[in-house]
Each structure stands twice: as C-alpha cells, then as structure tokens.
SEMAR-335842 format. One record per residue (C-alpha): x, y, z; chain; residue in one letter; residue number from 0. Coordinates in Angstrom, 3 decimals. Example, Ala and Ser with C-alpha at 12.3 -4.5 7.8 and 13.67 -1.06 7.14 Angstrom:
2
NODE         X         Y         Z  mol  type  seq
NODE    12.300    -4.500     7.800    A     A    0
NODE    13.670    -1.060     7.140    A     S    1
END
This chain:
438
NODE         X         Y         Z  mol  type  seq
NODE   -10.896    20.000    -9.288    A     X    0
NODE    -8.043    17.891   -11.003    A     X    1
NODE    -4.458    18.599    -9.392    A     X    2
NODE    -1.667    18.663   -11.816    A     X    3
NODE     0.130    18.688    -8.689    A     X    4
NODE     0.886    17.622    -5.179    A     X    5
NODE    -1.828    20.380    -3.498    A     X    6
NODE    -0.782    23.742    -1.710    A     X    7
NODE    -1.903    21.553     1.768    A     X    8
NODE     0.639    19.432     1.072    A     X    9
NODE     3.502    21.296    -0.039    A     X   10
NODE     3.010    23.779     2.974    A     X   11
NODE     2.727    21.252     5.495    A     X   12
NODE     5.901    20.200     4.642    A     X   13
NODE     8.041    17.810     6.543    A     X   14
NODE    10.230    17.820     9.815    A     X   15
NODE    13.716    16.798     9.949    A     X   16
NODE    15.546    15.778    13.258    A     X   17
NODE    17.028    19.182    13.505    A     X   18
NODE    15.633    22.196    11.249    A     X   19
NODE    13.145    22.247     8.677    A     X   20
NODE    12.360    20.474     5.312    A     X   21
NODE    10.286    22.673     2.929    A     X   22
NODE     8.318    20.754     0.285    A     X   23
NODE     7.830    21.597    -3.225    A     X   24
NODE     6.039    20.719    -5.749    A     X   25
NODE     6.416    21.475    -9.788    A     X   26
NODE     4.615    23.392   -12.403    A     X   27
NODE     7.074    23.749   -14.839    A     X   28
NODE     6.702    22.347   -18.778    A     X   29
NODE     8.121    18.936   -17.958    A     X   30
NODE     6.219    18.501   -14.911    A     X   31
NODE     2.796    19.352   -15.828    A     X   32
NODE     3.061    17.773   -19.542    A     X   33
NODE     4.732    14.519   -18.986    A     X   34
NODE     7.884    15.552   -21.653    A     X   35
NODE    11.523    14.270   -21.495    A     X   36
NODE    13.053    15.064   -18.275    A     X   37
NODE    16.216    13.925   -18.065    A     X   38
NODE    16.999    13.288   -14.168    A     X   39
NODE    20.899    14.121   -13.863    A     X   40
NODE    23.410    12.008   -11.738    A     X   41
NODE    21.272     9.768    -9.535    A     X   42
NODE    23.026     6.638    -8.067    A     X   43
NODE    21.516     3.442    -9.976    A     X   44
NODE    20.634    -0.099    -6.836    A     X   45
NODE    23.545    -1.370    -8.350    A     X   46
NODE    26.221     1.509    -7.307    A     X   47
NODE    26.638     3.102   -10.715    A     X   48
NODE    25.661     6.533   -11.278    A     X   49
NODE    24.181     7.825   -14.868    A     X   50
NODE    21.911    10.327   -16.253    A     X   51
NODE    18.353     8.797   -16.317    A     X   52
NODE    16.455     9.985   -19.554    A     X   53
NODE    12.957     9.981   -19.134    A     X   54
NODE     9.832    10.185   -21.945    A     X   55
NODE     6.276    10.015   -22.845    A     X   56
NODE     5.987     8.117   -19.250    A     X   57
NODE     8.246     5.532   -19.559    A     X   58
NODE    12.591     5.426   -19.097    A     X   59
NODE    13.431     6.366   -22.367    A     X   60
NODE    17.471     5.815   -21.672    A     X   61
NODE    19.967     5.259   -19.089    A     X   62
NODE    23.214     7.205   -19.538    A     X   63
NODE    24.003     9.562   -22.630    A     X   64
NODE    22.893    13.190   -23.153    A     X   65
NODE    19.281    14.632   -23.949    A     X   66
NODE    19.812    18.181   -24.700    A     X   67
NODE    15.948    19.061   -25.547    A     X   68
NODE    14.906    17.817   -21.887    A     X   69
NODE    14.190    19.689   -18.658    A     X   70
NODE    17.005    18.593   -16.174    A     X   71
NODE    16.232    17.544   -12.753    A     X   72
NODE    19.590    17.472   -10.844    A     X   73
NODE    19.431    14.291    -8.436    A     X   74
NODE    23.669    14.167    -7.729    A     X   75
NODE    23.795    12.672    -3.946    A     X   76
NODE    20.345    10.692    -4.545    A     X   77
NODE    19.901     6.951    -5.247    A     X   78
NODE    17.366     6.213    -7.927    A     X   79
NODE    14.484     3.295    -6.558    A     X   80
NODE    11.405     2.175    -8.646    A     X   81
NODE     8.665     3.468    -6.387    A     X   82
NODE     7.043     2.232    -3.244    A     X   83
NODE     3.297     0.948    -3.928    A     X   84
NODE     0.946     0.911    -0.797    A     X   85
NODE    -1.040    -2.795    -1.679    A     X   86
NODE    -3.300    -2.037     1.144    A     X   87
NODE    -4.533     0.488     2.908    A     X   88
NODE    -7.874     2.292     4.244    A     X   89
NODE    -8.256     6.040     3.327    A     X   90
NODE   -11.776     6.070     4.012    A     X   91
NODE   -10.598     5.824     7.937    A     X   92
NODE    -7.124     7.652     7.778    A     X   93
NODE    -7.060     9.912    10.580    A     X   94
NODE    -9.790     9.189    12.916    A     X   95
NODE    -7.411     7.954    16.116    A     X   96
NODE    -8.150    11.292    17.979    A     X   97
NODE   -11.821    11.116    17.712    A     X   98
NODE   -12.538     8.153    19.772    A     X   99
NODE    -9.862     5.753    21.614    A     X  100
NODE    -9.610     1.958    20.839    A     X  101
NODE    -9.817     1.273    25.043    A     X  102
NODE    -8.407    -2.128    24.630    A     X  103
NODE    -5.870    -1.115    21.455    A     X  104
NODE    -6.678    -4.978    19.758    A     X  105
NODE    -8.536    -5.617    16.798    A     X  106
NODE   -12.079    -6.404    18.460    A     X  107
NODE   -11.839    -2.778    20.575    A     X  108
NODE   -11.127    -1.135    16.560    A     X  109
NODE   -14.165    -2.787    15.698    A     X  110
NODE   -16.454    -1.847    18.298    A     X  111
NODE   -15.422     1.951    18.550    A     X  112
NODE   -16.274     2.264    14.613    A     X  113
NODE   -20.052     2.485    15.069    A     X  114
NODE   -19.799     5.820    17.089    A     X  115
NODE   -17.298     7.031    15.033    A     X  116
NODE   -19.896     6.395    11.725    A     X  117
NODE   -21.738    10.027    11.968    A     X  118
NODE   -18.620    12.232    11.788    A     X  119
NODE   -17.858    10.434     8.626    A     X  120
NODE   -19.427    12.455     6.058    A     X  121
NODE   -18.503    12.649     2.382    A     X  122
NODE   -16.975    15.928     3.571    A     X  123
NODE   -14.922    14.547     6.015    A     X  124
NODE   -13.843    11.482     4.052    A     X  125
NODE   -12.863    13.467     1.187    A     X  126
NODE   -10.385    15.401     3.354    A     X  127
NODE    -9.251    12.800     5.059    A     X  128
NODE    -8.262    10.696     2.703    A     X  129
NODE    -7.213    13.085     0.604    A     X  130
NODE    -4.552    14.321     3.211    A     X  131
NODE    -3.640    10.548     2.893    A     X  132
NODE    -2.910    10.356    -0.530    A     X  133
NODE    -1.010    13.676    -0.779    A     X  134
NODE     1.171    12.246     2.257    A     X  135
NODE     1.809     8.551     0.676    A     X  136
NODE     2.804    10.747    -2.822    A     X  137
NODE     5.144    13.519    -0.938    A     X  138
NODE     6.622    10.169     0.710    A     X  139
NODE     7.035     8.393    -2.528    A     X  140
NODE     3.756     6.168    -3.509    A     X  141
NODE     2.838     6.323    -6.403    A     X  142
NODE     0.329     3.547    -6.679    A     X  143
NODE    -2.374     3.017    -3.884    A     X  144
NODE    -4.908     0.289    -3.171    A     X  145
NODE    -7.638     1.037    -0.350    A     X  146
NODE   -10.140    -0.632     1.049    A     X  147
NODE   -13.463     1.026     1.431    A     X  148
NODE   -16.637    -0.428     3.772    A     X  149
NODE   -19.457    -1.184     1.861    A     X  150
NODE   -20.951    -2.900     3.943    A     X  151
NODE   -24.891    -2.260     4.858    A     X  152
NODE   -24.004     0.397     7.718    A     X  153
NODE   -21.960     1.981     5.375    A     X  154
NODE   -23.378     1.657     1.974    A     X  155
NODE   -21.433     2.818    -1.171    A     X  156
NODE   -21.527     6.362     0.248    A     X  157
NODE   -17.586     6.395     0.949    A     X  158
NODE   -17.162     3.788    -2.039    A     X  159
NODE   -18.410     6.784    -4.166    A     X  160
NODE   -15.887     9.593    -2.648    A     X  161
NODE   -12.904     7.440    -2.894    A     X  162
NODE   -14.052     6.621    -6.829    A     X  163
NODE   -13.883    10.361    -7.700    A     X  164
NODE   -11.052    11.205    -5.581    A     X  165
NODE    -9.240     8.257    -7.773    A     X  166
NODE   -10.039    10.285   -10.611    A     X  167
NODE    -8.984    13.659    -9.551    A     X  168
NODE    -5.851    12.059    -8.087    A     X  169
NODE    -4.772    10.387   -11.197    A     X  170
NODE    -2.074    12.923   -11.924    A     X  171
NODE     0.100    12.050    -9.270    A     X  172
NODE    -1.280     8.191    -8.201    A     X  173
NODE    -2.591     4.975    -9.543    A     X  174
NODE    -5.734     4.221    -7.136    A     X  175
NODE    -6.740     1.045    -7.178    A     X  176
NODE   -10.153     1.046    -5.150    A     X  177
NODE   -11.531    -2.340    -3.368    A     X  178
NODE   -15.430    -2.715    -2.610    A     X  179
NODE   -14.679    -3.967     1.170    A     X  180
NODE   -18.110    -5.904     1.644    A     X  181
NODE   -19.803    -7.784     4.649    A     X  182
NODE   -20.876   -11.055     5.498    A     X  183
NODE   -21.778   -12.292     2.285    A     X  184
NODE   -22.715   -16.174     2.730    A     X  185
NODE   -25.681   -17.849     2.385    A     X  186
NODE   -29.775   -16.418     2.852    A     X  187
NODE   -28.360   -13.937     5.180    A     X  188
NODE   -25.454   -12.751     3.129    A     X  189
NODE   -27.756   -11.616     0.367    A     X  190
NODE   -27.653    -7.762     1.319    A     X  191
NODE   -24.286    -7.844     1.336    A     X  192
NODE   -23.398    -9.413    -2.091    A     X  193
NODE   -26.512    -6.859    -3.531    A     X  194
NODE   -24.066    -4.404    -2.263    A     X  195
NODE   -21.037    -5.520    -3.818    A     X  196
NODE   -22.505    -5.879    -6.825    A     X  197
NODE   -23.804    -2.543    -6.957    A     X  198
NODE   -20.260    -1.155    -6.030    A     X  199
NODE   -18.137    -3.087    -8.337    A     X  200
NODE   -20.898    -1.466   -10.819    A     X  201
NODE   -20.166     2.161    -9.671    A     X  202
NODE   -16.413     1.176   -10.584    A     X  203
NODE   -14.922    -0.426    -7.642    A     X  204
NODE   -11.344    -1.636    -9.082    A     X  205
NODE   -11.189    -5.212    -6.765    A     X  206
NODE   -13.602    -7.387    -4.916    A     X  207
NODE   -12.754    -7.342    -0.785    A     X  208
NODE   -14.324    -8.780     1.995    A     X  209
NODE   -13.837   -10.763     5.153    A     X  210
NODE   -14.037   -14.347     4.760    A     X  211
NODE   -12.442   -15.878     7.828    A     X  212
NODE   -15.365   -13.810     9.610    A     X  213
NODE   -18.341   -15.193     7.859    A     X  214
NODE   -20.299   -18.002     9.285    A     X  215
NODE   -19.304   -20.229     6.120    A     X  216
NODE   -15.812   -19.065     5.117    A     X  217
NODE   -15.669   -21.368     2.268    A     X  218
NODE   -18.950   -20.324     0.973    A     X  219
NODE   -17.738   -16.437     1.306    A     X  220
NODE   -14.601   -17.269    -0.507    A     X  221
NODE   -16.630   -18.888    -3.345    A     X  222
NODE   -19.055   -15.776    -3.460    A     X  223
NODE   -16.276   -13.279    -3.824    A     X  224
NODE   -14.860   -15.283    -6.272    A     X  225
NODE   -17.929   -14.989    -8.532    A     X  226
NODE   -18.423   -11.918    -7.976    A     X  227
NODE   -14.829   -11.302    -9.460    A     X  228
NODE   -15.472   -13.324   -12.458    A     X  229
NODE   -18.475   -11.740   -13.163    A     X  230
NODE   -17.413    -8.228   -13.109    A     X  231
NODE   -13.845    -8.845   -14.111    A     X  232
NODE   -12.303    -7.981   -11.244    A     X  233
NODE    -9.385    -8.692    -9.206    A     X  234
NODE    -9.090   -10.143    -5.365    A     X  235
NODE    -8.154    -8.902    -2.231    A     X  236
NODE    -9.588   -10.715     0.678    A     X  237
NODE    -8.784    -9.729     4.590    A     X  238
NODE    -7.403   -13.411     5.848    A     X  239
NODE    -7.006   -15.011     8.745    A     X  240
NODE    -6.363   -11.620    11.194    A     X  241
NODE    -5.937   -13.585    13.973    A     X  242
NODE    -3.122   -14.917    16.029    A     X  243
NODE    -6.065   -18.853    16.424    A     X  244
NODE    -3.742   -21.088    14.771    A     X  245
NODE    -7.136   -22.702    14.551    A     X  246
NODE    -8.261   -20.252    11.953    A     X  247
NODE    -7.406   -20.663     8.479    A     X  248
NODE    -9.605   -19.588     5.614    A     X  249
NODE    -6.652   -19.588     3.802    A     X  250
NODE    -6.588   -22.823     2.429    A     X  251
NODE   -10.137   -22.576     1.184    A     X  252
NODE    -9.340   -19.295    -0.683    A     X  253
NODE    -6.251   -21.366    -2.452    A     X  254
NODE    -8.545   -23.867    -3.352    A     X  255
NODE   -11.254   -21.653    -5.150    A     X  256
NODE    -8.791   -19.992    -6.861    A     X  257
NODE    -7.038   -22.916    -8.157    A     X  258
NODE   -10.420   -24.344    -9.166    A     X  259
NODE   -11.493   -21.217   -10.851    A     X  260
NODE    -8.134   -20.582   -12.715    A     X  261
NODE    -8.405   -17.194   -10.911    A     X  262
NODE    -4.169   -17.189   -10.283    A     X  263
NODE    -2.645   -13.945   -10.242    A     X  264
NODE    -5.283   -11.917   -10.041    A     X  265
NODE    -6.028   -12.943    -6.245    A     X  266
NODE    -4.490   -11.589    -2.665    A     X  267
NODE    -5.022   -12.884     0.575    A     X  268
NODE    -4.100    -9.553     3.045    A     X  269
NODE    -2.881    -9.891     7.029    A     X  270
NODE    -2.677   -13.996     6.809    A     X  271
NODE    -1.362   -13.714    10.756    A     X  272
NODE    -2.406   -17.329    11.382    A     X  273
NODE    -0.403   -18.728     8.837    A     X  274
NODE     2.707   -17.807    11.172    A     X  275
NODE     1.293   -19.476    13.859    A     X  276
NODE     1.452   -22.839    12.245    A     X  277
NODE     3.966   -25.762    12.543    A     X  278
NODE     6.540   -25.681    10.468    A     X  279
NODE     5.473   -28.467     8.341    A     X  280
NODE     1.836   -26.858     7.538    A     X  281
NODE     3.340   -23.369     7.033    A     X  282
NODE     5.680   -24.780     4.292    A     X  283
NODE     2.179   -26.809     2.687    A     X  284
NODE     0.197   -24.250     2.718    A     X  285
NODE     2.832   -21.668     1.372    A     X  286
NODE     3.566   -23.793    -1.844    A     X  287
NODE    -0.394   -24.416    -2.331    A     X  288
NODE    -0.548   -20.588    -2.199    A     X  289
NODE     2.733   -19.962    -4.521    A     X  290
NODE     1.466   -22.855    -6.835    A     X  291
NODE    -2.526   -21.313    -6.844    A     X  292
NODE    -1.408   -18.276    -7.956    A     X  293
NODE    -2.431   -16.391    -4.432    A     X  294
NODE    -0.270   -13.646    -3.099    A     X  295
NODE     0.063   -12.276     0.067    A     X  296
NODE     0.036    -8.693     1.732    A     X  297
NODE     1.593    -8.746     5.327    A     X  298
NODE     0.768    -5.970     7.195    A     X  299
NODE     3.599    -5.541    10.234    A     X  300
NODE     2.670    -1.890    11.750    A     X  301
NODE    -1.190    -3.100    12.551    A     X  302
NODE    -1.053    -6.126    12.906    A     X  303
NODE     1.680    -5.348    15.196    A     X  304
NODE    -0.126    -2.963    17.091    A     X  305
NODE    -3.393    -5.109    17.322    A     X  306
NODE    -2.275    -8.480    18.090    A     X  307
NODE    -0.833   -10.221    20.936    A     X  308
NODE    -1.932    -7.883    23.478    A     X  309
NODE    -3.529   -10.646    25.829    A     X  310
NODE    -0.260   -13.038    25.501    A     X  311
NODE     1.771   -11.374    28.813    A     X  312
NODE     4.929   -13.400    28.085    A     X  313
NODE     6.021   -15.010    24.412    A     X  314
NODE     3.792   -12.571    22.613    A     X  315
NODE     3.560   -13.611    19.159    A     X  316
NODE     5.518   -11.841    16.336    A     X  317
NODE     1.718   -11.716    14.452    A     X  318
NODE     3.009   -11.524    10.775    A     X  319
NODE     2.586   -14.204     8.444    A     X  320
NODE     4.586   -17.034     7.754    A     X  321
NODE     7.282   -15.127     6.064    A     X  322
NODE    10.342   -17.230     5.101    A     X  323
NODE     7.919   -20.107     4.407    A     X  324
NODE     5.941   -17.627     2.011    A     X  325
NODE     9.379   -16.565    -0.006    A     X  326
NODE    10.913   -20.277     0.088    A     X  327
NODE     7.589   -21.535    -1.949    A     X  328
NODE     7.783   -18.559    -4.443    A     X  329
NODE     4.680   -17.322    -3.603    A     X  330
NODE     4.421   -13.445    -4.016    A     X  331
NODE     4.845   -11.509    -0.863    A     X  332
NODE     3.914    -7.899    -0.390    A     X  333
NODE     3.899    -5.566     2.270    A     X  334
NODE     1.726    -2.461     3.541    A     X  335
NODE     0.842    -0.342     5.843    A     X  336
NODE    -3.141    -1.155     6.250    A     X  337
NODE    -4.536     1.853     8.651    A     X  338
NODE    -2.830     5.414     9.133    A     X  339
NODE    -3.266     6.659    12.298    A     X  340
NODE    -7.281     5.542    13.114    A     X  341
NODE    -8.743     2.733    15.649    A     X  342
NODE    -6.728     0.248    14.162    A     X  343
NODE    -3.249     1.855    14.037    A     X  344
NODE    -2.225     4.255    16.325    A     X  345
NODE     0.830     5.185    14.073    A     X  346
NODE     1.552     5.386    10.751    A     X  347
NODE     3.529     7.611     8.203    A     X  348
NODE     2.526     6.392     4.868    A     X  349
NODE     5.847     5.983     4.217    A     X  350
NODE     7.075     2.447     1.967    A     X  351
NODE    10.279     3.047     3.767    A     X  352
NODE     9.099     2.830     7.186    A     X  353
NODE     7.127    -0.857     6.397    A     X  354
NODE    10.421    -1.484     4.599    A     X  355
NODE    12.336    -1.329     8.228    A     X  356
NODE     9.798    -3.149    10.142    A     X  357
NODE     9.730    -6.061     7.989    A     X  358
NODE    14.026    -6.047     8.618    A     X  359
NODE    13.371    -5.561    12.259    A     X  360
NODE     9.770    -7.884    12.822    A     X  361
NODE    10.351    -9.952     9.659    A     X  362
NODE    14.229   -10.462     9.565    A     X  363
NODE    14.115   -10.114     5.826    A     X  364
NODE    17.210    -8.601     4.682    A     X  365
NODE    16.847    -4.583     3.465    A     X  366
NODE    16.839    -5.656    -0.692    A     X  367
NODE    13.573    -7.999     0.018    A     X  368
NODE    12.118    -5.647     2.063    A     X  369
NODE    11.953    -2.732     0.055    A     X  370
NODE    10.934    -5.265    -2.859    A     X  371
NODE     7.999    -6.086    -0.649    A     X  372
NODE     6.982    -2.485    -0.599    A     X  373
NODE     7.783    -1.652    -4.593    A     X  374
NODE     8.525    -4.555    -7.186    A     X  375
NODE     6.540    -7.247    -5.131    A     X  376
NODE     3.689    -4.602    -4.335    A     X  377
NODE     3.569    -3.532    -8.042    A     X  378
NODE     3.110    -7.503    -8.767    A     X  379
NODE    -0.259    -7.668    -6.832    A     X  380
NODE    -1.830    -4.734    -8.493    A     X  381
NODE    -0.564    -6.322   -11.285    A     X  382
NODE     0.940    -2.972   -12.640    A     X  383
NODE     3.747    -3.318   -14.964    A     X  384
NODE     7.314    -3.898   -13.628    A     X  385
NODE     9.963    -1.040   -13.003    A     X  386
NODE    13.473    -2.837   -13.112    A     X  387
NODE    15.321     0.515   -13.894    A     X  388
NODE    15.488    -0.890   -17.602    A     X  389
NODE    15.018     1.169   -20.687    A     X  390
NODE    10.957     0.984   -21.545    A     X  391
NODE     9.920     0.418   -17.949    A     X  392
NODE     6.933     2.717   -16.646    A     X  393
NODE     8.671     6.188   -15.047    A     X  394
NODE     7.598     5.526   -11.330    A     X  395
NODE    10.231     6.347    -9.537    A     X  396
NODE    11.611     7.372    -6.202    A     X  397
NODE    15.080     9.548    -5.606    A     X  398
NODE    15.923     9.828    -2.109    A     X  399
NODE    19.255    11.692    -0.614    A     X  400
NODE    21.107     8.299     0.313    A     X  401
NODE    24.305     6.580    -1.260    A     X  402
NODE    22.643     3.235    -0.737    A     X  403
NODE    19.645     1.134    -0.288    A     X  404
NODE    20.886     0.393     3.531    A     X  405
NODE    21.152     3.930     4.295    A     X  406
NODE    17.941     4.990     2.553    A     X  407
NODE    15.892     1.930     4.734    A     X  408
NODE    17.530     3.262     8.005    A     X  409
NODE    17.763     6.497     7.666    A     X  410
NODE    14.251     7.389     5.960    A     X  411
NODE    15.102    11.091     4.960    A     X  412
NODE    12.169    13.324     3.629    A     X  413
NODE    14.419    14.262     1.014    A     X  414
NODE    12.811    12.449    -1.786    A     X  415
NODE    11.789    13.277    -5.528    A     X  416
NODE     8.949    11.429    -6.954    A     X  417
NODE     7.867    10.423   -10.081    A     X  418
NODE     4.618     9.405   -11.604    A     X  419
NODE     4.094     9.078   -15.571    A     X  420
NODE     7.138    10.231   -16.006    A     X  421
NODE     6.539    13.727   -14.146    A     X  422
NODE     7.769    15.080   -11.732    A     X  423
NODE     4.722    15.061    -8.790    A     X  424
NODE     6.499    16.004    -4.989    A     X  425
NODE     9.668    16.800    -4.183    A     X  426
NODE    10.671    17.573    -0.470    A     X  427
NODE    13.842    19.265     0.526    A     X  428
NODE    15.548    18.973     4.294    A     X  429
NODE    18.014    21.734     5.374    A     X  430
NODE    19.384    21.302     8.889    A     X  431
NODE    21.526    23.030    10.892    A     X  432
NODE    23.363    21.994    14.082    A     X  433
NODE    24.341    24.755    16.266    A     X  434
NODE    27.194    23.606    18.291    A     X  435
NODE    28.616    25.890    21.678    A     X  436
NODE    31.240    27.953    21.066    A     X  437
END
C-alpha cells in the first residue's frame, strides 16, 4: 500500500540519544499529506541568518515575510540544509551482516559469503529489508536514493522487480533512483548477462550498473554498458576500480567511451579506490580527463574503509579515491554510504551526516565540501534539480537542532525535520535528561 507517511515501524522504532530517548513522529496533518504552503518558522539559513522559509506546491515559494494561509512548522534552534541524497547504495542487501559473517571482513570474503546467503533472500525478505532501509535514510534526512540491485544470472530481475515497486510505493517520502547492477557482460560469454540488462532496464530500471574493472575485457564492458544506456535512455553508474592494485584502472577506459559517445553528465564511476593509489602526476591526468569527459565520481569511505587494506600490516592505505586531485580538476565528486550493515559493511547508519564526518576525518575535506558531497554534489549525479535555498528551488530539505553546519557534522543529532515535495515526511524529536548526584 502507498505511505503518505514515514510507516508506524519507523516512527516507533524511534531513535536513541546519548542519554534518554528520542521519540519519532511523523505527520498527517493537511499540509503534510497534501503538499500545501507550509511555512517553516525561524530556521537558521548556511549563511547565519535566520528567516521564515515559505514553502508551496513543492518548491520554496519565499524566504522571509509572512504567509498567514499556511500550516506553520516551528523550526527556532534548527539550521535549514538542502537534503542529503544517498548516490549509492544497496537495499536489496541492507541488513544481512547477522546472517552469515564475512570471515576475512575484505571485499573477496563479501563476495564469497553471498552465495549462501542467496536462499533467505526472498521477495519477502527483500521487501522488508530494504524497506526498513529507506524508512531509516528518510527519518535521517534522505530524500533521494539510488541503489544498486544484482541482476545478474544467480539473481535474475527477481529483487530488480521488488525494489521497482517499492520505488513506487515510496514515492511520497523519496526519489528512488533504481540501477540494473548486471554481470560480466563482455564478449560470447557476456551475452546472458547483457540479455539480462536489457530485460531489466525494460521492467524500468532507472540507470545501467555493472562491474567493469571485473570483466575479462574491461574496455569492451565499458563500451557494452554504454550502449545499453543509449539505447534505453538511461543514465550510468559503473562500480570502478574497488581495489587498492594501482595496476587496475578501468577508469580511463570508461572516460574515454564517454567522451566518444558524448555521454557527459549522465555517467558515474562509484568506489574509484585505485585512482588514490596513483602518482601524483597520473592522479591529476586522469582527474581532469574525468572532469573534462563529463564523468563523476561517488567515493564510498565507510566500505571501502572497512574492506580494504586489511592485508597491508603497516602503511595501510587510506582506500578512497583521489580526492583533492578529483575537486582541483572540477570533476563532480559525490559521496555515499554503499552497504548498510551486510557482508560488505559491518556498520552503517544511513545517515548523510555520518559520510559527511568521515570524508572530514578519512578525506580531510573541510565540513562545507563534505556535506556538499552528500547533498548538492549527490543531487548533481542523479541529475535532480539543485536546492541552493533560493526562491523556486525543489522543497527537499533537512532541519536539524544545530546553530551551525560544524556542529550539525559533529554532533549528528536525531533531531531532524525532513522534507520531501514540499511536505513534511519524518520528524524525530530527542529529549534527554542528565541526572546529576545530589
């Protein structure tokens, strides 16, 4: 059934402050549920000013002034943030840690535990899963999603098809985007897999995925994903280079079909780890080839985190991208969170401000860039309209109880507001109490 609503799972579960208890809410009343003017009252603006925020028909309709006709949402002690967008993630496996351990916690043990994880996956148990994932990312302040989904020939489109109606029933309170995750798709032998992209970009798959640096002719993988793209209209999202092999980069031929194609903007190349393992000198190449193709790129700091580097001992490598490079070309960089809390990621809180603090602490970016990398750069490669805070922008929005950006990254408080379409989707209030001796 359709949710005009965060879901009663969600709003009992709640969330836990450091001392006491948050209780989350959600909204039913006429503003809420029918996307009319709500005026959100006193929230403090990035810049440091604070003004009423008129909001209508989905969109920020003024900033300042007074709407007497709206529904009032009072947001005094809040600062006002476009919201976070998760550009990559995989629903379809949210969850699954506890069922069976990754023994050697890199990415080849994730990989080889999957298999006997397979038959517990039912639609069923998909549906729940991931829908506890997109209730969590909304109640944390997503509003925009884009998953990854195997369809691959052990999987089929059986997932694919689960996460395609759950992106309809979730459409009230998210944007999904969903990506048709495919195999080995290169020559002779590939030809199972492409069948099965095709079919799943037919079912509706949003974005062509798949695993080039994998595939026994990475340059022929690119240019079949690339086709495939252009022939269904589709946009890009390609798992690159997950790998600490400075030897491995796939990378440059994905630039290269996309510059050739004229397939710029609407092309991402996700986890690039190798890339940050190169010279300075190739780094910088590479990064203005990507800025000037038109390619952006999703770093992924909690897994690849977590998965890499385990064999190093001593001088384990960072295993992020090429970062600074990356932002000196121009080239679009976003960040995500990639797996909640399965083989792959241990952790996990679907939570832009949590990626937002690893890429200060892992990525030294300073807290403005990273929270871009997690909302306006995000919103860039699921090339959704901008939110600048500007009268006419799209109302997706995040209020959390901070004064400032810098407190808001560090301290992470489930006291948020969200808003999607203009309505008011989750809200989730923290009351704690100290008890000091007398």
């Amino acid at each position: 059934m359709a949710r005009p609503n965060v879901s009663r799972r969600a709003v009992l579960a709640g969330a836990l402050a450091t001392v006491g208890a948050a209780a989350c809410t959600s909204t039913s009343s006429g503003a809420a549920a029918g996307g009319g003017r709500l005026l959100l009252r006193g929230p403090a603006l990035p810049g440091g000013q604070r003004a009423d925020v008129l909001l209508d028909q989905g969109k920020i309709a003024a900033i300042g002034g007074a709407a007497a006709d709206a529904e009032e949402v009072d947001l005094n002690g809040y600062l006002l943030l476009p919201s976070g967008v998760e550009a990559h993630a995989h629903l379809d496996k949210a969850f699954l840690a506890r069922r069976v351990p990754n023994p050697t916690g890199d990415l080849q043990g994730a990989i080889e535990v999957m298999p006997a994880l397979a038959p517990t996956m039912t639609d069923e148990d998909v549906r729940d899963r991931a829908s506890r994932g997109i209730e969590l990312a909304v109640r944390h302040g997503y509003t925009a999603i884009r998953t990854h989904v195997d369809t691959t020939e052990s999987s089929g489109t059986r997932a694919l098809a689960v996460m395609l109606d759950l992106r309809q029933r979730y459409a009230d309170i998210a944007d999904i985007q969903v990506v048709a995750f495919a195999g080995t798709i290169s020559g002779v032998a590939g030809a199972p897999a492409r069948a099965l992209l095709d079919e799943g970009l037919r079912m509706g798959a949003d974005v062509v995925g798949g695993l080039p640096y994998a595939d026994p002719d990475p340059a022929a993988a690119v240019r079949e994903y690339l086709a495939a793209a252009r022939e269904y209209d589709r946009m890009v999202d390609l798992h690159t280079d997950e790998t600490t092999d400075p030897s491995v980069l796939s990378l440059r031929e994905l630039i290269a079909e996309t510059a050739r194609t004229g397939m710029g903007g609407r092309v991402a190349a996700s986890h690039c780890v190798s890339l940050g393992q190169q010279d300075p000198g190739t780094a910088e190449l590479i990064a203005k080839q990507a800025a000037g193709a038109g390619v952006a790129v999703i770093t992924l700091p909690q897994t690849n985190l977590y998965l890499q580097g385990r064999d190093s001992g001593t001088r384990v490598p960072r295993a992020l991208t090429a970062i600074d490079a990356l932002r000196r070309a121009g080239a679009v960089l976003a960040a995500g969170g990639d797996n909640w809390r399965d083989p792959f990621n241990a952790v996990g809180r679907a939570d832009p401000f949590e990626i937002a603090a690893l890429l200060v602490a892992a990525g030294h970016l300073d807290i403005p860039a990273a929270y871009a990398a997690v909302s306006d750069q995000a919103r860039a490669v699921l090339n959704l309209p901008p939110v600048t805070l500007r009268p006419g922008d799209p109302a997706e929005l995040l209020a959390i109880r901070a004064t400032d950006l810098d407190e808001a990254v560090a301290g992470a408080t489930e006291d948020r507001v969200v808003i999607h379409q203009g309505r008011l989707v989750a809200r989730t209030q923290v009351t704690t109490t100290l008890t000091r001796a007398s």
